[in-house]
C-alpha positions in Angstrom: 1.7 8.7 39.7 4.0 6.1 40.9 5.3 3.5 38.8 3.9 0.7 41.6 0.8 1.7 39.9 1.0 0.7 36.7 2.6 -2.2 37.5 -0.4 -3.5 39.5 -2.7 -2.1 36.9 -0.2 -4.1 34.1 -1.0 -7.7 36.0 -5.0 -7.0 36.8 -6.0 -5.9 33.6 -3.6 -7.8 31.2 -2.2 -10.4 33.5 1.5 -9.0 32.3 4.3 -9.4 35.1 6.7 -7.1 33.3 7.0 -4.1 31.0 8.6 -4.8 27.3 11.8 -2.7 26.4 10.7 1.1 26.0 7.2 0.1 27.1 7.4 1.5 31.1 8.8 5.1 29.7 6.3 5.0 27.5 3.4 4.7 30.0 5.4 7.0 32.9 5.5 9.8 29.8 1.7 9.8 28.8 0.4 9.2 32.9 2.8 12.8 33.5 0.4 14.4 31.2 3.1 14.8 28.2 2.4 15.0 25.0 4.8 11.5 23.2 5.6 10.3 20.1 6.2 6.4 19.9 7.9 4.5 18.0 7.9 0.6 17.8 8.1 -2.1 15.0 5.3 -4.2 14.6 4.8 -7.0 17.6 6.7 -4.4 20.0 3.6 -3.9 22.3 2.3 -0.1 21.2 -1.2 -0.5 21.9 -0.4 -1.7 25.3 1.5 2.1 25.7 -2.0 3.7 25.5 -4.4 0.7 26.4 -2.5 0.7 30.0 -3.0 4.7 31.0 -6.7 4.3 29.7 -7.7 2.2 32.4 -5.7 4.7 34.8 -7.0 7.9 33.7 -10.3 9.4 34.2 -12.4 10.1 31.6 -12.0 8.4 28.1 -8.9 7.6 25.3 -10.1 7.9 22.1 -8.3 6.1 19.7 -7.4 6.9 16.0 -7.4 3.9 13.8 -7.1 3.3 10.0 -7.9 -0.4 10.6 -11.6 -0.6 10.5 -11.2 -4.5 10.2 -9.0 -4.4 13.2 -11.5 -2.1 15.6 -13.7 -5.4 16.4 -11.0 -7.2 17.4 -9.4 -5.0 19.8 -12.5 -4.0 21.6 -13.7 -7.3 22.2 -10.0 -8.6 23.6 -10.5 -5.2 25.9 -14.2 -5.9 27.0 -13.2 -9.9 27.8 -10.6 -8.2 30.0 -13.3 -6.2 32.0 -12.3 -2.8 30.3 -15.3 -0.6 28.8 -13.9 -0.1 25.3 -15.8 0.4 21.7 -16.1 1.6 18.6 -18.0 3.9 16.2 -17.5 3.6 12.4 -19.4 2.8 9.0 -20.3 -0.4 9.7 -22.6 0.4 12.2 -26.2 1.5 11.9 -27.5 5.2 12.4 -29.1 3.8 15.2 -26.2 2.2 16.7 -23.9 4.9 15.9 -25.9 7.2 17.8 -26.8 5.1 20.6 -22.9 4.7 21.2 -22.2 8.6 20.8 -24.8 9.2 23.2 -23.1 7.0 26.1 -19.8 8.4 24.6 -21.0 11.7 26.1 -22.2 10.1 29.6 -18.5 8.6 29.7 -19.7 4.8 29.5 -16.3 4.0 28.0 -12.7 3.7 29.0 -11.5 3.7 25.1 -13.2 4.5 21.8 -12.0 3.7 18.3 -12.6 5.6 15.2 -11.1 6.2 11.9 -9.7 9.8 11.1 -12.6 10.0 8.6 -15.4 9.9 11.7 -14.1 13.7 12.3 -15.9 14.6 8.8 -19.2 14.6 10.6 -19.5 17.8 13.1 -22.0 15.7 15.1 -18.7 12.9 16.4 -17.3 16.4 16.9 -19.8 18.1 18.8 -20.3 14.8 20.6 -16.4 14.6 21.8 -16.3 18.2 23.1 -19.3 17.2 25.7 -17.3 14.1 26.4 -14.3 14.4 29.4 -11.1 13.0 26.5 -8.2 11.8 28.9 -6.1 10.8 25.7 -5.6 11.3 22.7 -4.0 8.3 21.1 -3.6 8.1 17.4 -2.2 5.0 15.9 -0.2 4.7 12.9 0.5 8.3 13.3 3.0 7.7 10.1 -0.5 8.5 7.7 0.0 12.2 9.2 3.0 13.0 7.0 3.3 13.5 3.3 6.7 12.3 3.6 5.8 8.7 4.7 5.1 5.8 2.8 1.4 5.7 3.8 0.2 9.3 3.8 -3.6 9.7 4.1 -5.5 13.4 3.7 -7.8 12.4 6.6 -4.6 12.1 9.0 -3.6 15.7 8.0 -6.7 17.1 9.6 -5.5 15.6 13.4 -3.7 18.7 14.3 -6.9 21.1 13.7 -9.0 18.8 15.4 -6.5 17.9 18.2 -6.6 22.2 18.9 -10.2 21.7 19.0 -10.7 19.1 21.8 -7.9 20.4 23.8 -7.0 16.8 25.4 -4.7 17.1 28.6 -2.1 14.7 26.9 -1.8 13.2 23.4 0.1 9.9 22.4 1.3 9.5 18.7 2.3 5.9 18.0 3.8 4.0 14.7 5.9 1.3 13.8 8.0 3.0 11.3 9.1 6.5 11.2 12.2 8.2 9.8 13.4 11.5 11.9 12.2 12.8 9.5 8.4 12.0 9.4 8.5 12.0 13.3 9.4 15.8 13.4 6.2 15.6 10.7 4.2 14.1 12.8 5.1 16.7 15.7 4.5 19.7 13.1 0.8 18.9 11.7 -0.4 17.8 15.4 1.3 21.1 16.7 2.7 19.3 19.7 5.7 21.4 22.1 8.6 19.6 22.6 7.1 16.2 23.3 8.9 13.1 24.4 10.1 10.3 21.4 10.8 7.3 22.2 12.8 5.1 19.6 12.9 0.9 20.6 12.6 -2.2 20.1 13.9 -2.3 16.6 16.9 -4.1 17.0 15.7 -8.0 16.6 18.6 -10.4 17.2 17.1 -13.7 16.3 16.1 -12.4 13.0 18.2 -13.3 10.7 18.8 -10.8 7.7 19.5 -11.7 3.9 19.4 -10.6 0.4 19.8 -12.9 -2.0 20.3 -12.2 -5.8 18.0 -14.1 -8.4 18.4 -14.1 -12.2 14.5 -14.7 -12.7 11.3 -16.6 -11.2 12.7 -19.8 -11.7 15.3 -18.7 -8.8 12.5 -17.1 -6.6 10.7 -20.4 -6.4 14.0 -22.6 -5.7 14.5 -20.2 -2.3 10.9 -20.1 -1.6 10.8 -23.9 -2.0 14.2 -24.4 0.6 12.6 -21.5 3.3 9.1 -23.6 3.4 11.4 -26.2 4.4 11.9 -23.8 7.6 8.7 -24.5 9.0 5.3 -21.2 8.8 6.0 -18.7 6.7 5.1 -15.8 4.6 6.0 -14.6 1.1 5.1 -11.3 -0.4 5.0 -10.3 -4.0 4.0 -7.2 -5.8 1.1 -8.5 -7.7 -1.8 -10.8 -7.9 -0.1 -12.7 -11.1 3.1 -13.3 -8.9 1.4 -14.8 -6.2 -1.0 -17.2 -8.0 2.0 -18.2 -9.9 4.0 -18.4 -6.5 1.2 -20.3 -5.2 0.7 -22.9 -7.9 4.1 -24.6 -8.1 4.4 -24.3 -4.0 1.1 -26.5 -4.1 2.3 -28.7 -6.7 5.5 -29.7 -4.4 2.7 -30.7 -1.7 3.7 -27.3 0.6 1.0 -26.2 2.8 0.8 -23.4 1.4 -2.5 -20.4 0.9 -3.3 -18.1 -1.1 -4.2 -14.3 -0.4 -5.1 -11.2 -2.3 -7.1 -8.1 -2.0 -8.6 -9.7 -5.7 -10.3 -12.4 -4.1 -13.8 -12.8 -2.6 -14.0 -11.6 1.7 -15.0 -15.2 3.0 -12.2 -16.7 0.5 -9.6 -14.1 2.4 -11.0 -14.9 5.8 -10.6 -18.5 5.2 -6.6 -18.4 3.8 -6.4 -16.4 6.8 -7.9 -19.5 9.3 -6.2 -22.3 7.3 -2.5 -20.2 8.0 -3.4 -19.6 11.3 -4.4 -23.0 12.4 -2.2 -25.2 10.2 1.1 -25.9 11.5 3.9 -25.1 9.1 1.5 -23.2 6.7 3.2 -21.0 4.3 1.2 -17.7 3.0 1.9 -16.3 -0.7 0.3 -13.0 -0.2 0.3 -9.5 -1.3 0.8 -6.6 1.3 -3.2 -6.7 1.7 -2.1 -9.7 4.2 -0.7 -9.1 7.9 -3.2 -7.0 9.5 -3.9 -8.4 12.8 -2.0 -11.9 12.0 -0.3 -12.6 15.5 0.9 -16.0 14.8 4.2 -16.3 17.1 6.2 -19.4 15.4 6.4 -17.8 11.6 9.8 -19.5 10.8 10.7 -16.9 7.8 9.1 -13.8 5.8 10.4 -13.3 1.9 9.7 -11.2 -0.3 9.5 -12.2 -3.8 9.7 -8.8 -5.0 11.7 -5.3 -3.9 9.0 -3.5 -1.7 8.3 0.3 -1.7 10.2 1.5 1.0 11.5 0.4 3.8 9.3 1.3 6.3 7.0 -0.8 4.5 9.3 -3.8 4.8 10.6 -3.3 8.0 6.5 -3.6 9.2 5.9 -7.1 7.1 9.4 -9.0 8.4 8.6 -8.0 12.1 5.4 -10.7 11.4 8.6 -13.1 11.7 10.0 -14.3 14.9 7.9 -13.4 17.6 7.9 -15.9 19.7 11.8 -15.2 20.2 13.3 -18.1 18.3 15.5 -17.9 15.2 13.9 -16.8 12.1 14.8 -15.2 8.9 14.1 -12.0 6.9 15.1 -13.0 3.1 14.4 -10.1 -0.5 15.1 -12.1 -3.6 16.4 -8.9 -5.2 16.6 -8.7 -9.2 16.6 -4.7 -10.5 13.8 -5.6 -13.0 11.7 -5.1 -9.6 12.9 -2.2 -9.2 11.6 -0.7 -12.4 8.5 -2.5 -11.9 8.1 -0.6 -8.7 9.1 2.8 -10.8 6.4 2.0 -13.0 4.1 2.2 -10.5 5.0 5.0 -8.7 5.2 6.6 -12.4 1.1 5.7 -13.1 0.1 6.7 -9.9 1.3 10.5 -10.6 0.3 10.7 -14.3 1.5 13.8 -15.6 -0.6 17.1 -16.4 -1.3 16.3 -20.3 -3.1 13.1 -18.6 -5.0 15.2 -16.6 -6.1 17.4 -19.2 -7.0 15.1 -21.8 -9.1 13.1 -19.1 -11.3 16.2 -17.9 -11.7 17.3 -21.2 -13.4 14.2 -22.2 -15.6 14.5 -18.7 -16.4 18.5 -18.4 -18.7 18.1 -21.6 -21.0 15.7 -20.5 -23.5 15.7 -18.1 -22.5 12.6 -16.4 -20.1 9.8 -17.8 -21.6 6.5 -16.7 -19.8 4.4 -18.9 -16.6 3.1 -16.7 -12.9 3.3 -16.5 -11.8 0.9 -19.0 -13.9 3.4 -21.8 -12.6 6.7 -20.2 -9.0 5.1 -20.4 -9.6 4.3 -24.3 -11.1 7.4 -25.0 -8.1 9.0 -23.9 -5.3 6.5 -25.0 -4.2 5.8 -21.7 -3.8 2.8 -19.0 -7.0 2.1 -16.7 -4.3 2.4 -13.3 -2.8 5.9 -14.6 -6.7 6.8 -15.3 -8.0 5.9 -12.1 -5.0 7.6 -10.6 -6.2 11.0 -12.0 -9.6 10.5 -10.9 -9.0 9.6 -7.2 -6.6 13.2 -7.7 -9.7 15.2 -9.3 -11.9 13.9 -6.8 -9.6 15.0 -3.5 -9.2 18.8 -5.1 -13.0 18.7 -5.0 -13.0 19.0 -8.7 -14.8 15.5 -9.4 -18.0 13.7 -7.7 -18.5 10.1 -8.3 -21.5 8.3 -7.4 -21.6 5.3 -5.2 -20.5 1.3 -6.8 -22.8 -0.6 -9.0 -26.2 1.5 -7.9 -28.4 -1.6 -10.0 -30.7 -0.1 -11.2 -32.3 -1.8 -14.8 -33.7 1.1 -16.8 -36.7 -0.6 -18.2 -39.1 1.1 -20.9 -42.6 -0.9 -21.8 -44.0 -1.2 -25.1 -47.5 0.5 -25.5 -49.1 -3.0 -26.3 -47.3 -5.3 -23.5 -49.6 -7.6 -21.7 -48.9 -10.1 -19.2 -50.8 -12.5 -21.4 -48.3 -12.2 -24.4 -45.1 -14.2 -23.6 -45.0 -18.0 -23.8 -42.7 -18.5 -21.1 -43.9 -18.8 -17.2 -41.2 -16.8 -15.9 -41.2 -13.8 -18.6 -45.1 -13.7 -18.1 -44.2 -13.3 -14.2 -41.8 -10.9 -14.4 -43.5 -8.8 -16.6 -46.5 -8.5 -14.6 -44.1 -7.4 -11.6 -42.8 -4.4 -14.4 -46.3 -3.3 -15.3 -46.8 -3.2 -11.5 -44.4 -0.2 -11.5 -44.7 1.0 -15.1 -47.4 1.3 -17.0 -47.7 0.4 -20.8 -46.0 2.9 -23.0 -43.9 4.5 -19.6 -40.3 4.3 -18.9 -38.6 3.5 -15.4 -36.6 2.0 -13.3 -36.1 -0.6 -10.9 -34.1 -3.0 -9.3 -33.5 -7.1 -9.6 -34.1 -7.8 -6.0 -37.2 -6.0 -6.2 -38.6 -7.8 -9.3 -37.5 -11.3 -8.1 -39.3 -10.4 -4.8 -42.5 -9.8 -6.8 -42.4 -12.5 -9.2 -41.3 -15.1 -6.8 -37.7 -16.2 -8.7 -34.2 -15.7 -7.8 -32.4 -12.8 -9.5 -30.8 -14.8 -12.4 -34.2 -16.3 -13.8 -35.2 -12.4 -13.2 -32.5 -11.7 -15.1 -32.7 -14.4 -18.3 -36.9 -13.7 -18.6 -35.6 -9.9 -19.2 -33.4 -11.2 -21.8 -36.2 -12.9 -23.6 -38.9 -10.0 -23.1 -36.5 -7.6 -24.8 -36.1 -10.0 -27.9 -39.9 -10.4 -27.7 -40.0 -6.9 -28.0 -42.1 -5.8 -24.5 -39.7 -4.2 -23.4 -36.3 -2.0 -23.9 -34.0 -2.4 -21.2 -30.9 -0.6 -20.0 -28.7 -2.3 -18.2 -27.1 -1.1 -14.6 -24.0 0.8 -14.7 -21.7 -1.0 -12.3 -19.3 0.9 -11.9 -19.4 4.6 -10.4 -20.7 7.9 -12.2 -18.3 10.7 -12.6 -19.6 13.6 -12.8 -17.4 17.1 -13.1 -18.3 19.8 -10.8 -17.6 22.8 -12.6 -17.9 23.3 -17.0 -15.2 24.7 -17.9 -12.0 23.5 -19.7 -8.9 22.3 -17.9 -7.1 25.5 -18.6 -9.6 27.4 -16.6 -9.7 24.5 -14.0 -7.1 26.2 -12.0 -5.9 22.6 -10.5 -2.5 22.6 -8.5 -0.4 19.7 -9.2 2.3 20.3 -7.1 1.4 18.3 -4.1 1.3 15.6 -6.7 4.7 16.0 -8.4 6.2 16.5 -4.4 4.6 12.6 -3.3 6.1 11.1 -6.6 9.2 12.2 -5.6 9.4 11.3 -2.4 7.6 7.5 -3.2 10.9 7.4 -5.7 13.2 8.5 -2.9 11.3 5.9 -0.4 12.3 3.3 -3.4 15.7 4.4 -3.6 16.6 3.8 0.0 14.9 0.4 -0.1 17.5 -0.6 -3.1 20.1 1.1 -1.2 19.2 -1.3 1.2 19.1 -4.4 -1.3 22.7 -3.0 -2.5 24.2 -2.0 0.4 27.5 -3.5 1.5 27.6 -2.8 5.0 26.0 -4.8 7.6 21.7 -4.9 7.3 20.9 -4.7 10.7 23.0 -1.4 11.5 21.3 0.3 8.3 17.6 -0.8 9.5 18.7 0.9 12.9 20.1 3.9 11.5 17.2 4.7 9.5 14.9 4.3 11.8 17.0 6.5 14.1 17.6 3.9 16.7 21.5 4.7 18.4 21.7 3.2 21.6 21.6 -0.8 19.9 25.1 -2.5 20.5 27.1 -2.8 17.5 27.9 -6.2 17.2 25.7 -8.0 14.5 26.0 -12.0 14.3 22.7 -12.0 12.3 22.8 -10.5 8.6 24.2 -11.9 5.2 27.4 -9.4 5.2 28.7 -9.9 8.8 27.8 -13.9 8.8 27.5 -14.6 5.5 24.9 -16.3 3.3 22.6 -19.1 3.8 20.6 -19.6 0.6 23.0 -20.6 -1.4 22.4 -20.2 -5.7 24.6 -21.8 -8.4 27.1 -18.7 -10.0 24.8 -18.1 -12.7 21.7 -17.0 -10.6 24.1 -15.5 -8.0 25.6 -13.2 -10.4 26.7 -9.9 -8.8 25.4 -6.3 -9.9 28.2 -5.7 -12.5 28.6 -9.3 -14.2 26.4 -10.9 -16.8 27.2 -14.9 -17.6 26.0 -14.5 -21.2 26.8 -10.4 -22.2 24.4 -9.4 -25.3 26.6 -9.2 -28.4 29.0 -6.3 -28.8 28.6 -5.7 -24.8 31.7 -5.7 -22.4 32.3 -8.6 -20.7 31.7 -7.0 -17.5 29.0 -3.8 -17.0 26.6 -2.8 -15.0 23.6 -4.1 -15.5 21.6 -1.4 -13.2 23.1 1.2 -15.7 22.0 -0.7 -18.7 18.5 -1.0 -18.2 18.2 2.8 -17.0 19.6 3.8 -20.2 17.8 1.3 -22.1 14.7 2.8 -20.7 15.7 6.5 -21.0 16.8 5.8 -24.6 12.9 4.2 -25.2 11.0 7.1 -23.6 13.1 9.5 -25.8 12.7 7.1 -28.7 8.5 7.7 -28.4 8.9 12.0 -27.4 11.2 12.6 -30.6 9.5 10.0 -32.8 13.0 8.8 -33.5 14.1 5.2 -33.8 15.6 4.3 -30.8 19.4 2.9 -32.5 19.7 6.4 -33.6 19.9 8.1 -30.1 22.8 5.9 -29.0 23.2 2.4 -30.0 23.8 -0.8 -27.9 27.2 -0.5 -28.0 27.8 3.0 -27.1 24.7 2.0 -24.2 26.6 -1.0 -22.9 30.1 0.9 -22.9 28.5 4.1 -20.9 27.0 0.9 -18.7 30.9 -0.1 -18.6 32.5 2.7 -17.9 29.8 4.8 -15.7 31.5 8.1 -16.6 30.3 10.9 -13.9 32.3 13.7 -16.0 31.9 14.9 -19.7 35.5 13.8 -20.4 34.7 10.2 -18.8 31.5 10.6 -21.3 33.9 11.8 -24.4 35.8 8.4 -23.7 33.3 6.1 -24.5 32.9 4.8 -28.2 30.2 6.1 -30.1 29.4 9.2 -27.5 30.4 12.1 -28.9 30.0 15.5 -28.9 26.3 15.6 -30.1 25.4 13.3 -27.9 26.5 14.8 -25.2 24.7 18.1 -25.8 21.6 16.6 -26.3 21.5 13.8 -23.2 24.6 14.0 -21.7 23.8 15.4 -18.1 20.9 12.8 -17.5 23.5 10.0 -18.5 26.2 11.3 -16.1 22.9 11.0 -13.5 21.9 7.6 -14.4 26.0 6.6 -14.0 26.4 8.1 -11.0 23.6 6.4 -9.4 24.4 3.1 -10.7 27.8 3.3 -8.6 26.0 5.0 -5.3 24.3 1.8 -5.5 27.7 -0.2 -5.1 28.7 -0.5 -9.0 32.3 -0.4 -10.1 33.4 1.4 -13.8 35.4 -1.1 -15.2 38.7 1.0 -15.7 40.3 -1.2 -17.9 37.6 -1.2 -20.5 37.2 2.5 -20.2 41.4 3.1 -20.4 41.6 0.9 -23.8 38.8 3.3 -25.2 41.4 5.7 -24.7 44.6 3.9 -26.7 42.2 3.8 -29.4 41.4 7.5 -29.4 
């Protein structure tokens, strides 16, 4: 097809004069009929890559989505465009999911949504092979792989089902993709030497920085000078850190709003409004913001914390700068984060003994309906690291858990109860609405709404005349569970289970690895730009950078103290070098703790502080570098000398320097 066409097809549906970098090779690819694998940051124009051929091709696009939230929106920008477009996922009715399956099959639409978890049903399946599929498009195609930062099972399934519906051309698109994921992505959707296109990463008017800060007190001084900017956003790891962030932005009259996947929908969906409409608002958010915010003049994105890999930051600072204009990309970096971020990867892959210890508190009973937070005490164990084994147990098939909060009151009458009895109105109405459903003497159960609805009062006055018939003693009640059931599907004890962990140990890995490039971004001394290119695989951007902390220098600038570099301390703990690195230090000081808890030893008498802050000194990478330092002799070495070389020798792939002359008059003293 020529390219005239979908030039005049660009202006008539989307009123676009002109293509965006990589997005004309793009189109020309998937209209030849060959299978292409697209990558594009965030704001690049991807969905136009497979929007644009849709309205070309015969037949229909179906598009693969993880973004439920987002599926609305993009049909109904696509239907006030004149283009026949839906969706079909959980939030519709049987009815209406049916209804839009059936005109699925009589080729009523130009593009249809889903989520990869639609092809669990073999109806949607059976549906699609009776429809005439055009395209296959399947958007952030980086859940396929097990090597990215946001794999998801469901995603893994694409390649079997892409073999099954046999569509003439297939379209992979993401907005952050190693090499190596991409040839990932090619493997499970066993595509032949497709096309990959690579653009659009290189940003020039955003303006990369990474700025060193002692504490929070330094993270709010930044965030306070970037609101000065104009819109913005700031990220932080957890809930705490944003309220926190949030409270002393408000209190220095920022426009600032909150957001976090802890608060109530409509309290979400208006912070998401009031940033959207207010000019200069600033957002202190955890990564559950972003989806589907377009807002073009968003002066500066921070991060307030390290995040878990760089594809993952790369997506949330493309939110910055798209209307073209000057903007800046700023990580207050402090390696506590870091270890924070280890943590978490840590409790998300609890290890086997977890596992074991939890099923063998589950197999024995017939259902466990008494919530996390008791499981996680039974078992001495965190509530995340529990849940964690749970969401495992219940992928391998080995675990069933019942749906949230079912409600149901369990409710058992007293042989005597009469409606009569109580002195209060409401307990004399609500009882009346029990014995309605259970007689006197019976147990059952029921649910608030339905009593309320009988008894004419609202749920809580259901709830309180309860209260006082139990006391009363007409009734025994047991109260909803509202949480979710668990319920083990086969007896036997975890030795027998026969469960394979390995997939488990291989993604805490790789999250680890994902965390260590993002620090070797945070450390790295070379220019920040060229390194975000390079990892994403992008060669053909010019070289010369005028737009990163290391080729321009800084812009936030922090008194010495909170601007302290990797291997200086302004204050050193007693005994400790003057100089040392403090990356080293806290590694050790954490290795030495874990091995302090497995031996049952006290911590002082694996190494002590000075031997830790000289080995944080002097880095050694070789057993006679080791022997040098005071205090680490031969029994030390035997014991926990090869993971300290490995600790050492990371610290200075990060960019920290042994201090020589410390280590040398260890030496003289020898």
């Amino acid at each position: 097809m020529e390219p005239v066409d979908a030039s005049e097809a660009l202006q008539r549906y989307f009123g676009l004069q002109a293509f965006r970098p990589g997005q004309a090779e793009v189109v020309e690819s998937v209209l030849s009929g060959r299978n292409t694998v697209v990558v594009m940051p965030t704001g690049a124009g991807k969905s136009l890559c497979y929007q644009l051929p849709a309205t070309m091709l015969d037949g229909v696009t179906l598009v693969i989505s993880p973004l439920i939230s987002l599926m609305k929106d993009q049909v109904d920008a696509l239907t006030a465009r004149g283009i026949s477009a839906t969706f079909i996922n959980s939030t519709l009715s049987d009815s209406e999911r049916h209804d839009r399956q059936r005109r699925l099959r009589e080729g009523a639409f130009k593009l249809v949504y889903v989520a990869p978890e639609r092809f669990r049903s073999e109806a949607f399946v059976s549906s699609l092979t009776e429809a005439r599929v055009s395209l296959l498009a399947i958007d952030e195609a980086h859940c396929i792989s097990q090597w990215g930062h946001d794999f998801r099972p469901d995603y893994s399934q694409l390649g079997q089902i892409r073999k099954r519906l046999r569509p003439p051309r297939t379209v992979a698109l993401t907005a952050t993709a190693t090499p190596e994921v991409r040839d990932d992505i090619v493997r499970v959707l066993l595509m032949k030497d497709p096309a990959v296109s690579v653009a659009g990463f290189d940003r020039p008017n955003l303006f990369l920085e990474v700025v060193n800060v002692a504490g929070d007190a330094d993270k709010r001084r930044v965030c306070l000078e970037l609101a000065d900017e104009g819109s913005g956003v700031i990220y932080c790891s957890t809930r705490k850190q944003a309220e926190g962030l949030h409270d002393a932005l408000k209190k220095k009259e920022v426009p600032v709003v909150l957001y976090h996947a802890g608060m109530e929908d409509n309290a979400r969906q208006q912070a998401q409004e009031d940033f959207m409409s207010t000019p200069n608002a600033v957002a202190v958010a955890t990564n559950a913001f972003g989806m589907g915010i377009d807002k073009p003049d968003i002066r500066f994105v921070a991060h307030a914390a390290i995040p878990r890999a760089v594809e993952a930051y790369y997506q949330e600072i493309g939110r910055a700068g798209r209307d073209g204009q000057p903007s800046r990309a700023v990580l207050l970096f402090n390696h506590a984060d870091v270890f924070t971020q280890q943590r978490l990867i840590e409790s998300s892959h609890p290890p086997q003994t977890l596992f074991a210890d939890v099923w063998d508190a589950l197999y024995r009973v017939e259902s466990f309906d008494r919530g996390v937070h008791v499981l996680a005490a039974q078992v001495g164990a965190n509530e995340f690291e529990v849940s964690a084994v749970l969401k495992q147990l219940e992928r391998a098939g080995k675990l069933s858990r019942g749906g949230r909060g079912e409600g149901r009151w369990g409710i058992t009458v007293q042989a005597g109860a009469s409606p009569l009895g109580p002195k209060s109105a409401e307990a004399r109405a609500v009882l009346s609405a029990v014995l309605n459903l259970i007689p006197p003497g019976a147990s059952g159960s029921t649910e608030l709404y339905l009593l309320a609805r009988s008894s004419g009062l609202d749920e809580e006055r259901v709830r309180h005349a309860l209260g006082l018939l139990e006391r009363a003693g007409a009734v025994t009640l047991k109260k909803p569970f509202i949480g979710r059931a668990m319920e083990c599907l086969q007896k036997v004890p975890f030795s027998q289970l026969g469960l394979d962990l390995t997939r488990v140990r291989a993604q805490e890995r790789q999250a680890l690895l994902l965390l260590k490039r993002m620090t070797d971004y945070a450390y790295g001394a070379g220019c920040r730009r060229q390194f975000l290119l390079r990892y994403f695989g992008e060669t053909n951007a010019a070289r010369a950078c005028s737009g990163c902390d290391v080729c321009k220098g800084k812009k936030v600038k922090l008194t010495p103290a909170a601007a302290a570099s990797p291997t200086d301390r302004v204050q050193s703990p007693f005994g400790a070098p003057e100089k040392y690195s403090i990356l080293a230090a806290e590694e050790l000081k954490r290795f030495r703790r874990e091995l302090s808890r497995d031996l049952g030893l006290p911590s002082y008498l694996i190494f002590n502080d000075a031997t830790m802050y000289g080995l944080a000194a002097a880095l050694p990478i070789t057993q006679d570098e080791f022997l040098n330092v005071r205090g680490a002799g031969d029994a030390t070495w035997e014991r926990f000398g090869p993971k300290i070389l490995e600790i050492c020798l990371m610290a200075r792939a990060a960019g920290h320097e042994p201090q020589v002359a410390y280590a040398a008059a260890r030496r003289r003293k020898r």
